[in-house]
N, C-alpha and C positions, 0 to 999 in steps of 0.2 A: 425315565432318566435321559435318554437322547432328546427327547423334544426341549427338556430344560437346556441340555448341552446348547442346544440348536438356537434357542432364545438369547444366552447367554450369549455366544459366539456371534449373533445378530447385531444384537445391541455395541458389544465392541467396534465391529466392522462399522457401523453408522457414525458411529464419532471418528473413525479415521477417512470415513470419505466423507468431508464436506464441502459443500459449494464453493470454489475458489476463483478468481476473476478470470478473466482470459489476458494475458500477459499481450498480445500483439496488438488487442482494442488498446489496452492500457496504454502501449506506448505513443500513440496516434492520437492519445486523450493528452497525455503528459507533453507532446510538440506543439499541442494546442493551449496548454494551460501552466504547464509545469516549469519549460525547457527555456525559459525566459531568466526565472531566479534559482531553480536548479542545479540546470545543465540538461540535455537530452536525455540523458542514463542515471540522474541524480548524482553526478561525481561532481558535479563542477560550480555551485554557488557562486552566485554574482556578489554574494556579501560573506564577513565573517561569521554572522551572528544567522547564517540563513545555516540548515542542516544540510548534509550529505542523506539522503536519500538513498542509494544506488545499497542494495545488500543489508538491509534492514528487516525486520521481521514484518511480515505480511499483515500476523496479527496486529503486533505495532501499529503500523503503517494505516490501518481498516478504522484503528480505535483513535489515532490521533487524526486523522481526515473528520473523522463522524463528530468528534469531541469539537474541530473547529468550525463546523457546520453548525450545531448546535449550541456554540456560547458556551460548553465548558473550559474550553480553552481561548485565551482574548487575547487575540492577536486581529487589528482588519484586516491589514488586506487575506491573511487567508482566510477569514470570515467569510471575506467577499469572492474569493475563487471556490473554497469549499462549498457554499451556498448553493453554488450553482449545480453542483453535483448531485447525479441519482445514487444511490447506493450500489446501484452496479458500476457504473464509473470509480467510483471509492473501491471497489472489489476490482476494478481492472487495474486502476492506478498502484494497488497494493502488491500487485501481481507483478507488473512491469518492473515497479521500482524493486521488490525483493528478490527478483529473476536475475540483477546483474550483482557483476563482482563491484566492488567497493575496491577503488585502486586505493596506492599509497598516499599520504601526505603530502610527500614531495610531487605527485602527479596534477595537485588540485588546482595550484597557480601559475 
């Protein structure tokens, strides 16, 4: 009965630790790639139609990066910035940008 406990209680624990990017590569990736249409912290968009970034969900962030690497989302130019991306990049970028607060509205212009 404990060795089941043990398995059980195993298997939980693995799905709440999983590999997640490093938040400080990421932000050093996003000054390089991101901080242009953005904002450095994803608060600050150079356009209306560009998203806020900054305080988004990591998962989000991991699957909407991968989705534009891959052509299920059609948009170029992030075709063309996400392309270039390794999956750990996209795991750090996902990290930096959900690590910050998301200011107000009236902050963004």
């Amino acid at each position: 009965m404990s060795r089941l406990l043990f398995v059980i209680l195993a298997l939980a624990l693995s799905t709440i630790v999983e590999a997640r990017g490093d938040a400080a590569t990421g932000q050093k990736k996003a000054a390089q790639v991101c901080a242009a249409c953005h904002g450095p912290d994803g608060n600050k968009p150079s356009a209306p139609d560009q998203p806020i970034l900054a305080g988004q969900y990591y998962d989000y962030l991991v699957r909407a990066l991968g989705d534009y690497k891959n052509g299920r989302r059609n948009n170029a130019i992030m075709k063309g910035f996400a392309g270039q991306l390794s999956k750990q990049d996209i795991e750090d970028l996902a990290a930096w940008f959900s690590s910050q607060e998301k200011t107000s509205l009236h902050d963004q212009r």
